[in-house]
N, C-alpha and C positions, 0 to 999 in steps of 0.2 A: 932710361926709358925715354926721356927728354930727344934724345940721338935718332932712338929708336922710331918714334913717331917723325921726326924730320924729314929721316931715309923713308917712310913708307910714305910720306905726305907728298916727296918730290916723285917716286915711281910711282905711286897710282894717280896723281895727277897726269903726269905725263902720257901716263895708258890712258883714263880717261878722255883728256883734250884731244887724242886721234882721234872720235869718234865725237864728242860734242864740245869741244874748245869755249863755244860761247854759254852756253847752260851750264857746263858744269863750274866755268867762273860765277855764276848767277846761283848756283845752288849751294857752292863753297861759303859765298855770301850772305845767302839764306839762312843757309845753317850757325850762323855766326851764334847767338845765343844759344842753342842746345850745343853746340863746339866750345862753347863758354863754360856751360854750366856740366859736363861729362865730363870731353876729352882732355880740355886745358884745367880744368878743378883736380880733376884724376893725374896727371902728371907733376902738377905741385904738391899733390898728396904723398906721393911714391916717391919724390924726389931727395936722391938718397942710399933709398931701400937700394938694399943689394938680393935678398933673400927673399924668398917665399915663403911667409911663415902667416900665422893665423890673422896678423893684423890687414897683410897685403890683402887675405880676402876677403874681411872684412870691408874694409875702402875701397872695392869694388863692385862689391855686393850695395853698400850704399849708394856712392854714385849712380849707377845703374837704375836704384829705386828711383831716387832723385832727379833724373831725367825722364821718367815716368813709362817706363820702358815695361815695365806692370811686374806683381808679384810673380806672375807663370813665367812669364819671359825669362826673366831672371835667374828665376832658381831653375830654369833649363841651361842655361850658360853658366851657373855657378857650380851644378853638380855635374855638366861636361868637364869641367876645367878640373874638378877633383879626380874626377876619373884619371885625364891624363897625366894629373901627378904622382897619382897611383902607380901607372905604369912607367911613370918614367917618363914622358914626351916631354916634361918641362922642367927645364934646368934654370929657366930665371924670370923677371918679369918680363923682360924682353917676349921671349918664346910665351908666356902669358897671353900677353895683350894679342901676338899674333894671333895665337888661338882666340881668343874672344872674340876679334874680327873674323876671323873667316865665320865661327859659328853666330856672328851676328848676319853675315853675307847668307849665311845658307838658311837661315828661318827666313828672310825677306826673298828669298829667292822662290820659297814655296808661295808668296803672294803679287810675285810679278807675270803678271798674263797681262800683255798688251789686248787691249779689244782691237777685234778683227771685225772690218766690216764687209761682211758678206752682200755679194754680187748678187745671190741667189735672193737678197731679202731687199728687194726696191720699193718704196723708201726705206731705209736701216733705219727704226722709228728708238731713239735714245731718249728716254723717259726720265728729269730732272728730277732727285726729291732734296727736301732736306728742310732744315728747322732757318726762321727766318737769322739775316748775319750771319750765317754760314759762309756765303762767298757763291753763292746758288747762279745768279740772274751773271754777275760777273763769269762765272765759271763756263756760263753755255755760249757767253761772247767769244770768249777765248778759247772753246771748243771748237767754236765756228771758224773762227780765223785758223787754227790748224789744221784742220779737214779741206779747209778752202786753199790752204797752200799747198796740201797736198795734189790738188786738182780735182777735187769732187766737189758737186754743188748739194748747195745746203740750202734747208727751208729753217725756218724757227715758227715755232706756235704758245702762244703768248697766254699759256694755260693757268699764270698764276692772275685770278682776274678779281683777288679780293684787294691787290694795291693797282691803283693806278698808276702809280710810281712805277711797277714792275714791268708792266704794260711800254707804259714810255723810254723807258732803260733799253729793253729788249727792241721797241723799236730804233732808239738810237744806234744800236750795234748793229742792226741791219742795213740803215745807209750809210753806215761808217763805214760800212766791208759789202756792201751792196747784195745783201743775204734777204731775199721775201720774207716776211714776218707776216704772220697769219692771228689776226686781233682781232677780237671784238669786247662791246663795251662791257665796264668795269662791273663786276655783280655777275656776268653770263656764266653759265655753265660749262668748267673746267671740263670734263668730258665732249661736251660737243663742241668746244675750240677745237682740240684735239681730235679729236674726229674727222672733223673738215679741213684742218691741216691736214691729216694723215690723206684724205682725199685728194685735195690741192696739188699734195707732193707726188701723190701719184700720178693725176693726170700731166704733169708737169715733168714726171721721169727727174723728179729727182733723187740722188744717191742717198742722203741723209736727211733724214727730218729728227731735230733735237728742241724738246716739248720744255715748255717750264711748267713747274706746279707751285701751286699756294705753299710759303712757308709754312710749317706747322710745329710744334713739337710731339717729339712720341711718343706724349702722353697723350694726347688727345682724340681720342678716338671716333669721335663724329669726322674728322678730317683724316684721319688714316682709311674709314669707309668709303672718304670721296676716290682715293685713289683707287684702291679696289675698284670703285666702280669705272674707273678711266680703264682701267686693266680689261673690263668685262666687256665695255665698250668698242675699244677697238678690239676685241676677238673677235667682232662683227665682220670686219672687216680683211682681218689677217690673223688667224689662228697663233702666229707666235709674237705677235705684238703686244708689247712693247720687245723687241729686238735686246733692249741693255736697259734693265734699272737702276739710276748710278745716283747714288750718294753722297752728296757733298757733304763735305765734315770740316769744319774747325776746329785745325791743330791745336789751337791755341788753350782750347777746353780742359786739353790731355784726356787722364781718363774718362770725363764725361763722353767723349766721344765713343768710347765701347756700348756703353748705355744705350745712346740713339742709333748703333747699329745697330744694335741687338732686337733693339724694339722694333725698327724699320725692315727690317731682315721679317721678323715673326708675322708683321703684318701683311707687308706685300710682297716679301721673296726679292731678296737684293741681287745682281749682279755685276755688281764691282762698285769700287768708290772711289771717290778725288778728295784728297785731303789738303786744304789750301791755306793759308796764312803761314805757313813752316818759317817764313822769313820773320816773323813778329812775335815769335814763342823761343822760351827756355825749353820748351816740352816735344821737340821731336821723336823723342824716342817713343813715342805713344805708337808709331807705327810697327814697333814690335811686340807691342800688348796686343796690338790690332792682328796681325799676321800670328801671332799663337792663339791667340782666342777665338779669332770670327773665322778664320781661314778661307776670306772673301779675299777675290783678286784688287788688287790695288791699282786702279789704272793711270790714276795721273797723279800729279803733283805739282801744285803749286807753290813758287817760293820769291812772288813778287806780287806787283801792281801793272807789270807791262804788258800789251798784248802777247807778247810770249813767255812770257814765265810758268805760263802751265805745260808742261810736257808727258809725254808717259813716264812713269815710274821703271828707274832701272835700280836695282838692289844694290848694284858694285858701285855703282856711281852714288848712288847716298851716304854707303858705306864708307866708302871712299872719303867724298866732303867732311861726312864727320870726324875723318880721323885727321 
């Protein structure tokens, strides 16, 4: 198996680095503890085995728990894999593992949807939420800076106005990268920031406006109202505004992470999510608890501190790294 993973670590590297040479060293790197705690745990386990017999899949089946990859997940890749031994497709662990990889590429694949931003929708108004340490206020920096290297102009609206802290971060990203921030004082009302940003960016023609919101958890339901009511606010102004509601999540929580989508999903109706800290967790595999259970598009991922380390989520190339 040892062999085994070698040869697929040098070819989908290779495939990979056509297409992003510098990220996917950064994500290879990232992944270094959930690569610890799976792939490199699961190869010393197996190390040996010749056969496929009840214990291989058993230390599988755990591994797989243990990187937090969820119950559902799991026992979808555990009862593909019996299936093909049923019929025959698999003669060793080798052909195993290959199998478990592609069928971990193809459940992540049903949650890769790049957000599109439409032309037809000026300002693209992208709606921040998420629970405070998450990676939130950091996450809309580094949003900015990639839209901006794309060549579209960005507004930021400085909607989270119960820290001052948040306020001031959000303004430092903007003359860092020379991005308009749209503030006012600490206490004002998260909707009519927003609002006036959304105003702002439109007299202004600009492409994206990306809102921050008050950290909260989703438990708390007076602050899941406020967004709601940011939601009802700007339909004032643009009947499909908010444009993208995206979800920052810390990897690092693992399963708690399902929790606060679920809740945040129920409350205000999600449209994608950025799962960030990947590089500081044993627990990557959460994003396939995520991608069977929520079946929300995953749009980015983060898997550092640098202004680039958040990218869109590619399935092959996760997949990949972790193997």
């Amino acid at each position: 198996m040892l062999n085994f993973l070698k040869r697929r670590k040098s070819a989908d590297e290779s495939s990979a680095s056509d297409s992003s040479p510098t990220f996917f060293t950064r994500l290879k790197a990232g992944l270094a503890k959930t690569r610890a705690n799976f792939t490199d745990k699961l190869a010393n386990l197996l190390l040996g085995k010749k056969e496929l017999d009840e214990e291989v899949f058993e230390t599988l089946e755990t591994q797989l728990l243990q990187a937090d990859v969820g119950v559902a997940a799991t026992q979808q890749f555990m009862n593909d894999l019996a299936q093909k031994l049923k019929r025959k497709e698999l003669d060793s662990i080798e052909t195993a593992i290959a199998a478990l990889q592609a069928d971990m590429k193809a459940l992540l694949l049903s949650s890769q949807n790049e957000l599109q931003i439409s032309k037809e929708k000026t300002p693209f108004l992208i709606l921040v939420v998420g629970i405070n340490g998450s990676g939130k206020t950091t996450t809309i920096g580094k949003l900015a800076h990639f839209y901006q290297q794309q060549g579209k102009s960005v507004m930021l609206a400085a909607g989270d106005t119960f820290r001052a802290a948040a306020i001031d971060q959000l303004q430092i990203w903007g003359e860092r990268n020379h991005i308009p921030v749209i503030a006012q004082q600490p206490g004002a009302d998260t909707a009519s920031v927003i609002y006036d940003a959304f105003q702002a960016a439109k007299a202004r023609q600009m492409d994206i406006l990306i809102a921050d919101t008050a950290g909260r958890l989703h438990t708390q339901t007076g602050l899941m109202a406020e967004l709601q009511k940011v939601k009802r606010v700007l339909a004032k102004l643009d009947p499909h505004a908010p444009h993208e509601t995206l979800l920052v999540l810390d990897a690092s929580i693992g399963q708690n992470a399902l929790n606060q989508a679920s809740q945040f999903h129920q409350a205000i109706g999600l449209s994608g999510l950025a799962l960030t800290k990947l590089d500081g967790t044993a627990k990557g595999g959460i994003l396939f608890a995520i991608a069977k259970q929520l079946m929300l598009p995953i749009r980015f991922i983060g898997v550092g501190e640098g202004i680039d380390d958040l990218r869109p989520f590619n399935a092959d190339e996760f997949v990949n790294a972790l193997f």
